[in-house]
Every structure is written in structure tokens, then in C-alpha cells.
C-alpha positions as CSV (number, residue, x, y, z in Angstrom):
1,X,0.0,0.0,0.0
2,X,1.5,3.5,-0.9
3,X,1.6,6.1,1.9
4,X,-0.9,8.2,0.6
5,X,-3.3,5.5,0.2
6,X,-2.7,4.7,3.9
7,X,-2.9,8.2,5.1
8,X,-6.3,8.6,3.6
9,X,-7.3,5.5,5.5
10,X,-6.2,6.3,8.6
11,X,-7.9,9.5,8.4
12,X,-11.4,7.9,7.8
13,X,-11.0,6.2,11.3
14,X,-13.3,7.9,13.8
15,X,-13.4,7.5,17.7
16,X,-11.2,6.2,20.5
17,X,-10.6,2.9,22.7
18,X,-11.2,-0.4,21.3
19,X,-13.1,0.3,18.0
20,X,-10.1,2.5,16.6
21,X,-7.3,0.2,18.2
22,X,-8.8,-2.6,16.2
23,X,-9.4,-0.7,13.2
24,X,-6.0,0.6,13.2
25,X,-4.4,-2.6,13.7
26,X,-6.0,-4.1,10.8
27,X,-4.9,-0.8,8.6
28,X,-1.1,-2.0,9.9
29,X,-1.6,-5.5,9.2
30,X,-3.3,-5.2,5.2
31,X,-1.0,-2.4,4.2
32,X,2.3,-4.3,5.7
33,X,3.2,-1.3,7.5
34,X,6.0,-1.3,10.4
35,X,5.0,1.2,13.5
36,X,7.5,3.6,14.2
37,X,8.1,4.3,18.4
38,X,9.8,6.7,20.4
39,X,9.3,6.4,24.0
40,X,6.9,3.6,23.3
41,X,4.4,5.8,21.5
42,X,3.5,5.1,17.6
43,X,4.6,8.8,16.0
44,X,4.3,6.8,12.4
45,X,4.4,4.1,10.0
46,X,7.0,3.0,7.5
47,X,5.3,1.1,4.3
48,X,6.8,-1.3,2.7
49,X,8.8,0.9,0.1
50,X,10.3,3.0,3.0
51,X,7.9,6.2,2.9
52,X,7.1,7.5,6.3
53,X,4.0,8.0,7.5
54,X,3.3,10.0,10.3
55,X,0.7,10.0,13.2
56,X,0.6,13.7,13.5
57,X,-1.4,16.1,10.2
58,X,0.9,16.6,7.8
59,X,0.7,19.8,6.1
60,X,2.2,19.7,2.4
61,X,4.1,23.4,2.9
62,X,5.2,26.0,5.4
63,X,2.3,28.2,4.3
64,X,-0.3,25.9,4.8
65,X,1.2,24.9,8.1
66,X,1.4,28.6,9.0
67,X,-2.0,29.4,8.0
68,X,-3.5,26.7,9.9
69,X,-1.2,28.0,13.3
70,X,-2.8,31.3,12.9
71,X,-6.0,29.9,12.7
72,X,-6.2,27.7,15.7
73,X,-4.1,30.2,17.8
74,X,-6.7,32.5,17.2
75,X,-9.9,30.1,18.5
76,X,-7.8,27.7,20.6
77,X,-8.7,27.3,23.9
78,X,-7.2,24.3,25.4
79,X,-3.3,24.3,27.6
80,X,-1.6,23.0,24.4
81,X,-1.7,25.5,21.7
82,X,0.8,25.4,18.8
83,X,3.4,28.0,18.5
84,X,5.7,27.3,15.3
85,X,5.9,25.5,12.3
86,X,9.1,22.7,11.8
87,X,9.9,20.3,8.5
88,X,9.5,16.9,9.9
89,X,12.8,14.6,8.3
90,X,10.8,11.6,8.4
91,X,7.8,12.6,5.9
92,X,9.0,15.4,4.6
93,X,6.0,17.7,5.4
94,X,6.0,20.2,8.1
95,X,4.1,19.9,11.6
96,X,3.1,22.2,14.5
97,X,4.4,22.3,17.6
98,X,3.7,24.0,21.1
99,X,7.3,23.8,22.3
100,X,9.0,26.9,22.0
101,X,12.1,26.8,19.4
């Protein structure tokens, strides 16, 4: 399965608990996927042909990324609200972040 195909699919999976850890785990299992930990949390997959998924929203450019941050900084209510914009090295899109540079 190619990366985008997967994305796309893990996007359509809705809700928490068991219903979206056995959902998910059959997503992994069809697409051959291998989960990628740090600090024994999934932050992504790697398919088969070594593209990089990632759990986080990938945002295809800076701009986009930014124009998102200056959206939710300007609704967001909750502790954890993004502050900048970094290129992630494993997809090769660019994330938000609330730690500080």
C-alpha cells in the first residue's frame, strides 16, 4: 500500500478505545506497514517501500502549516496550543508544535 493511500485511510478512522485500536491494527496489518516508536508511542508508520507516515497532520508546505497555526491560535482554547511551524525529516512535510524553538 502506498503512503498516501494509507494516510487517507487512517484518516477515515473515527473514535477512541477499542473500536479505533482494532481498526487501526487491521490498517497495519493489510498495508504491511511497520510502526515507528519513540518512548513507546507510535509517532508513524513505514510502508513497505520505506515512505514514512506520520501520526501527526501533515501539512504539504510551510504556508499551509502557518496558515493553519494562525487559525487555531486565534480560537484555541485548550493548555496546548501550537506555536511554530518545523519540516519533519521523516515525511517530509512540516508539523506544529507547542514547544518553543
Amino acid at each position: 500500500m502506498q503512503c498516501h493511500k494509507f494516510a487517507r485511510q487512517l484518516a477515515r478512522i473515527d473514535g477512541n478505545g477499542k473500536h479505533r485500536r482494532k481498526a487501526l491494527a487491521a490498517l497495519v496489518r493489510r498495508s504491511g506497514a511497520a510502526s515507528i516508536l519513540s518512548h513507546n508511542r507510535v509517532v508513524g508508520w513505514r510502508m513497505r517501500d520505506g515512505s514514512v507516515v506520520c501520526a501527526k497532520h501533515r501539512y504539504a508546505s510551510h504556508e499551509s502549516a502557518a496558515v493553519d497555526l494562525a487559525r487555531i491560535t486565534h480560537v484555541a482554547t485548550h493548555k496546548h496550543i501550537p506555536v511554530r511551524v518545523y519540516p519533519c525529516p521523516s515525511c517530509r512535510g512540516f508539523h506544529l508544535t507547542s514547544k518553543p524553538a
